[in-house]
C-alpha positions in Angstrom: 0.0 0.0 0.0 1.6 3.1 -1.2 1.6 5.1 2.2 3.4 1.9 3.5 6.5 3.0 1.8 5.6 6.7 1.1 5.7 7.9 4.9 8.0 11.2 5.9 11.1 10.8 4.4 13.8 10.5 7.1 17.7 11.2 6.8 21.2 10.6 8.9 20.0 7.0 9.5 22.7 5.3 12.0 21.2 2.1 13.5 22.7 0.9 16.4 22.3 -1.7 19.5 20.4 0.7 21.5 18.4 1.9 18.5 17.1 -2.3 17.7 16.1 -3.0 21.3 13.9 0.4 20.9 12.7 -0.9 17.7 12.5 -4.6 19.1 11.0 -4.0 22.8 8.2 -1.1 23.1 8.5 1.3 26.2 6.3 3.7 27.9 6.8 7.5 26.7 5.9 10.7 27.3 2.8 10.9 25.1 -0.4 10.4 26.4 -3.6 10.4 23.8 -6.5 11.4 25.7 -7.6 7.8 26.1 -11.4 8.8 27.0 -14.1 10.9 25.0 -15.4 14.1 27.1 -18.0 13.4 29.3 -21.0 13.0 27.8 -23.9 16.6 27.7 -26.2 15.4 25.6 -26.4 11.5 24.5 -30.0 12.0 23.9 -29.5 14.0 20.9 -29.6 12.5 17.3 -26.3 11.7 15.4 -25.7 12.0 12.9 -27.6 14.1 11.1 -25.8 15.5 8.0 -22.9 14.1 6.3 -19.8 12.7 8.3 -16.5 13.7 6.4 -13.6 11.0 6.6 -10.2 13.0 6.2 -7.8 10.3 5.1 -3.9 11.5 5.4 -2.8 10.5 2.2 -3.5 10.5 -1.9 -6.4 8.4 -3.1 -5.1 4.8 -4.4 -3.3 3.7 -1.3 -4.0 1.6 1.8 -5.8 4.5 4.0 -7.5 5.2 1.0 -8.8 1.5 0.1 -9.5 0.9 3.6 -12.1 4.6 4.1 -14.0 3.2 0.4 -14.3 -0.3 1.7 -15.9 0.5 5.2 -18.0 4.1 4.6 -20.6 2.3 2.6 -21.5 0.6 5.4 -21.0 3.0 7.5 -23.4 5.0 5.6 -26.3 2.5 6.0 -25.6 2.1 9.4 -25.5 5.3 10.4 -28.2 6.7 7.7 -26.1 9.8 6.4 -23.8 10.0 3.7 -19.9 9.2 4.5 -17.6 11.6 2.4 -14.1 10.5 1.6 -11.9 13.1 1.9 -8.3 13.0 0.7 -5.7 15.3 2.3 -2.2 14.4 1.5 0.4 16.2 2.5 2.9 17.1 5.0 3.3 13.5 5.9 0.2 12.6 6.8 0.3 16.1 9.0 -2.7 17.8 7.2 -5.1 15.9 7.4 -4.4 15.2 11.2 -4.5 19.1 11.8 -7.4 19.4 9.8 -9.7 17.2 12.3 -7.4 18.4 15.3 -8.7 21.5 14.5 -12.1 20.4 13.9 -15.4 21.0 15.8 -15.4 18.1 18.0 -19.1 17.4 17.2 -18.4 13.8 15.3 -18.9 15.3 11.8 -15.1 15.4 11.0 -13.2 11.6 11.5 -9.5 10.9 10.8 -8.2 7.4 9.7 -5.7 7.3 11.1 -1.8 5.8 9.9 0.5 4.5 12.4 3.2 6.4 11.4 1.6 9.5 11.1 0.2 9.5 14.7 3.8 7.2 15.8 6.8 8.9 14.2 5.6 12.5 13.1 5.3 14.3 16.6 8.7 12.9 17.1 10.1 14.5 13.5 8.5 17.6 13.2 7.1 21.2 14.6 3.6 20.6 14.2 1.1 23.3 14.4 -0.9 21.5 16.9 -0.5 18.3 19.4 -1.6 15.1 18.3 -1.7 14.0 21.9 -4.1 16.6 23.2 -5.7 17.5 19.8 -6.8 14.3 18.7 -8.9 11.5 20.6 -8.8 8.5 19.5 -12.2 5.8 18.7 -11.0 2.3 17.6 -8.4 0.4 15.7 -9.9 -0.8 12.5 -7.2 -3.3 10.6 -3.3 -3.8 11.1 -1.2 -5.3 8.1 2.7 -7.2 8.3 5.0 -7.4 6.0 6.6 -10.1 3.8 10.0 -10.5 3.3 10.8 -11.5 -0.4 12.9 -12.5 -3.2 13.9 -12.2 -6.4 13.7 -15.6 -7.8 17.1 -15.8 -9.0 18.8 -15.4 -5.0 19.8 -19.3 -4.3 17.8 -19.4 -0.9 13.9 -20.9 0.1 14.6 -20.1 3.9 15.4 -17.1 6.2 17.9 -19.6 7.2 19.4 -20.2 3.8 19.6 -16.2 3.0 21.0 -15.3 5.9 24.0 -17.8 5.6 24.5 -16.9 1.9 24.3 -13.2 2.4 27.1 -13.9 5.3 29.5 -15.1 2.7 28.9 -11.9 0.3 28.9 -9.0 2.4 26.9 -5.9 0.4 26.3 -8.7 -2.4 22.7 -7.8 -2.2 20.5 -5.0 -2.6 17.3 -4.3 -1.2 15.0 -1.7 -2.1 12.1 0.7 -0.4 9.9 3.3 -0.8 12.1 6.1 0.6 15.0 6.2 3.5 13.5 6.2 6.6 9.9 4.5 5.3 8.6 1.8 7.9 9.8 -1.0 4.9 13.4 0.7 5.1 13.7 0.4 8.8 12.6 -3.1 8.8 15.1 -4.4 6.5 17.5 -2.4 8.4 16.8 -4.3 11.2 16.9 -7.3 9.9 20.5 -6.7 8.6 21.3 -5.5 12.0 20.0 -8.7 13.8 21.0 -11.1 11.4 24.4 -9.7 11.4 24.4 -9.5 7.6 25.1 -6.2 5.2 22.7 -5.2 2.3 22.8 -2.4 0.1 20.2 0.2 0.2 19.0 1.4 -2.8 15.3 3.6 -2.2 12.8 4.1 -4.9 9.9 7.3 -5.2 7.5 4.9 -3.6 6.5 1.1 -3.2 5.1 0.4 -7.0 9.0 1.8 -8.3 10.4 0.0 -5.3 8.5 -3.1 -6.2 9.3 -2.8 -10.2 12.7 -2.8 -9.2 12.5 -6.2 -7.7 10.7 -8.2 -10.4 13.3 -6.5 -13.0 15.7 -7.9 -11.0 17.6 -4.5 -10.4 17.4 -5.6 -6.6 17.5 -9.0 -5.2 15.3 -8.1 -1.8 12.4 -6.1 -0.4 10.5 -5.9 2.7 7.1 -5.2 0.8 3.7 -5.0 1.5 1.8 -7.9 1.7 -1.0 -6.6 -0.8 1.2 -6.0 -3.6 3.6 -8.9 -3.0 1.7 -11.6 -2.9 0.0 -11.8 -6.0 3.7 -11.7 -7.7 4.6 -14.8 -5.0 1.8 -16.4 -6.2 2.8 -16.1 -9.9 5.9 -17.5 -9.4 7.7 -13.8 -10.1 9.0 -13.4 -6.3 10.0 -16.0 -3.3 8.6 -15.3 -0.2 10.2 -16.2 3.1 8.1 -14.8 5.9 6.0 -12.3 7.1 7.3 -9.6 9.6 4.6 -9.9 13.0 4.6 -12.1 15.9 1.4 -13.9 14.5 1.4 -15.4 11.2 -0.8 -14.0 8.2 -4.0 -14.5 7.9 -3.4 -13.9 4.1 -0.3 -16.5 4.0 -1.0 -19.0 6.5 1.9 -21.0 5.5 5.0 -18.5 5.8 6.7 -18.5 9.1 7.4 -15.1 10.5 10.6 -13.6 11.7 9.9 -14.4 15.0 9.8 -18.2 14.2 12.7 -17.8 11.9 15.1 -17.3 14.9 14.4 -13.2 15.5 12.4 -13.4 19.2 10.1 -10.2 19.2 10.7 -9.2 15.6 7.4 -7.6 14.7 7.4 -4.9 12.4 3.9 -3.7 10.4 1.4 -0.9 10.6 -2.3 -0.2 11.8 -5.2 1.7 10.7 -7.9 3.6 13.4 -10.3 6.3 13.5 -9.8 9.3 15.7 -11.9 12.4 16.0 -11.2 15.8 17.8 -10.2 15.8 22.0 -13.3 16.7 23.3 -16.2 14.9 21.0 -19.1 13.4 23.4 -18.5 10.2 24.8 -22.2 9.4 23.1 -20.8 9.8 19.5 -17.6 8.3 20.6 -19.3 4.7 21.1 -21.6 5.7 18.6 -19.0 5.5 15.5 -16.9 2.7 17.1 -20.0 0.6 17.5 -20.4 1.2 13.8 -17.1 0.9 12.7 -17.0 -2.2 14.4 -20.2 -3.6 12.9 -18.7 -3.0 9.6 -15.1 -4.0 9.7 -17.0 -7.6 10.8 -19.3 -8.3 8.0 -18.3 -10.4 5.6 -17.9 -9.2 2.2 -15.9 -6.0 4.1 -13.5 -8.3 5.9 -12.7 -10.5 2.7 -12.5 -7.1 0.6 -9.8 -6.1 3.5 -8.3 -9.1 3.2 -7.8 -8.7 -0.7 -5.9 -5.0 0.3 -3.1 -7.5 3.2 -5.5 -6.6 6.2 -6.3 -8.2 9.4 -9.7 -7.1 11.6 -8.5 -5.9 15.3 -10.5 -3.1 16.6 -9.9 -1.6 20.5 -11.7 0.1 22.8 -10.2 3.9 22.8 -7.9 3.0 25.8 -6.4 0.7 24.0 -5.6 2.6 21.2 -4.2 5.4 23.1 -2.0 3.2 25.0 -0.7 1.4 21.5 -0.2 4.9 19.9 2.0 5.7 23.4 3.6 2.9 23.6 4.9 2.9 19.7 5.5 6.7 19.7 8.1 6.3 22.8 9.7 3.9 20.4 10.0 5.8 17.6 11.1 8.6 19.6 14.2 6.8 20.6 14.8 6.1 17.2 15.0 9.2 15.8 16.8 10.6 18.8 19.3 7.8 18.6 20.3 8.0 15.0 20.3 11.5 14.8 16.8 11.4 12.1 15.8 14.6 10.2 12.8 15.1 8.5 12.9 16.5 5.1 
């Protein structure tokens, strides 16, 4: 999914032991999402009774993007007013996040919510507003790993088998991303780091070039998405040898993951949840994550998800706040450690 790879472009990367335990083992930080709605003034009244707007953080065509057509149908008929789609890339992800931030907290203004955007940008950059105070979050919605593949031409079926053959040629390979300092980037960064092996680098303007590169064989590896890899595993064009979370794929059942591969606590991916402005009534609070949820569970939305490399999870809003603290004190320490600019 394009934002996958397309996140804030980071610089200066130094990776170091420190910097993979942060990655490795989550801590508790500083940032504290407002993990309740406002008390409730009025859960009597209707809502909603106009048109909701979903900002999503990025271009249309890419995961976030997928994901808001997918669910606001039905989010539509279950709430009886129109869901508008509303693309606001930019910044990051940043815009569209200060857009609802800034929003009446009434419910009429949502944010899906990207990982990184609500993980790694307060870390990066001056924002206009705090994503900690400003924004309260609802539910998560999907997460989606990563799959760690092959051109067909590399000599190895097993995380096992690379790792020994990339031993005996140090910088023999290259793998590609979306970007320096994207999500996929990091993770194939920390692979090399705790598989004590050296790849070269090489980043692409986004997954699809990053991707390309792969199947023309201008790379030999990538730590893709599993939406747009697997269709290529499946015709034979890549070789896939696991997926990147502690649980294996719903999507590819039959691929270990890292963590079974011999990397303990290797789980790299991303998430996708609504959040609407600090302050919104408790009663539309439960009121969009009982309907979010209702849809994310029906059938024909969780096999369309599944066609796009995502897995159902929803939270209650506690537990999203406490995941969004609990990754951001990670990536904090990551970009503090190696030094991390945004451009």
């Amino acid at each position: 999914m394009t934002e996958w790879l397309c996140t804030s472009r980071l610089t200066n990367l130094a990776l170091s032991p420190v910097l993979i335990s942060w990655l490795v083992c989550a801590v508790c930080g500083p940032v504290s999402f407002a993990a309740e709605p406002a008390a409730s003034t009025g859960s009597g009244q209707a809502y909603p009774t106009r048109p909701v707007r979903l900002l999503i953080p990025f271009a249309p065509g890419g995961g976030s993007d997928a994901l808001a057509r997918i669910i606001t149908p039905r989010l539509t008929d279950a709430l009886g007013q129109t869901w508008v789609v509303d693309n606001r890339g930019g910044a990051g992800g940043n815009l569209a996040a200060e857009i609802v931030a800034k929003a009446a907290p009434d419910g009429y203004t949502v944010f899906l919510g990207f990982a990184t955007v609500l993980t790694v940008n307060p870390a990066l950059y001056k924002l206009a507003f705090d994503m900690a105070r400003d924004l309260a979050p609802v539910t998560l919605l999907a997460t989606a790993q990563y799959i760690l593949v092959l051109h067909p031409s590399v000599p190895a079926n097993t995380v096992k088998e690379f790792i020994a053959l990339a031993r005996q040629k140090p910088g023999a390979f290259n793998f590609s991303s979306g970007g320096a300092g994207t999500p996929l980037h990091l993770a194939a960064e920390l692979f090399s780091k705790r598989a004590g092996i050296r790849m070269v680098h090489v980043p692409y303007k986004g997954g699809g070039p990053a991707t390309a590169a792969l199947l023309a064989g201008e790379v030999q590896v990538l730590f893709g998405s599993i939406a747009s890899s697997v269709p290529q595993v499946k015709a034979g064009k890549l070789k896939a040898l696991a997926t990147t979370g502690i649980k294996r794929s719903r999507v590819m059942p039959e691929l270990p993951t890292l963590d079974e591969a011999g990397f303990p606590g290797f789980d790299v991916g991303t998430w996708y949840g609504f959040l609407v402005p600090a302050r919104t009534p408790a009663f539309i609070v439960n009121k969009l994550r009982d309907a979010a949820i209702r849809a994310v569970q029906l059938a024909d939305v969780q096999q369309m998800m599944a066609n796009q490399g995502l897995e159902i999870e929803t939270s209650t809003p506690r537990e999203l706040a406490a995941r969004i603290k609990r990754e951001s004190a990670v990536w904090a320490g990551v970009i503090k450690e190696a030094g991390i600019k945004g451009e």
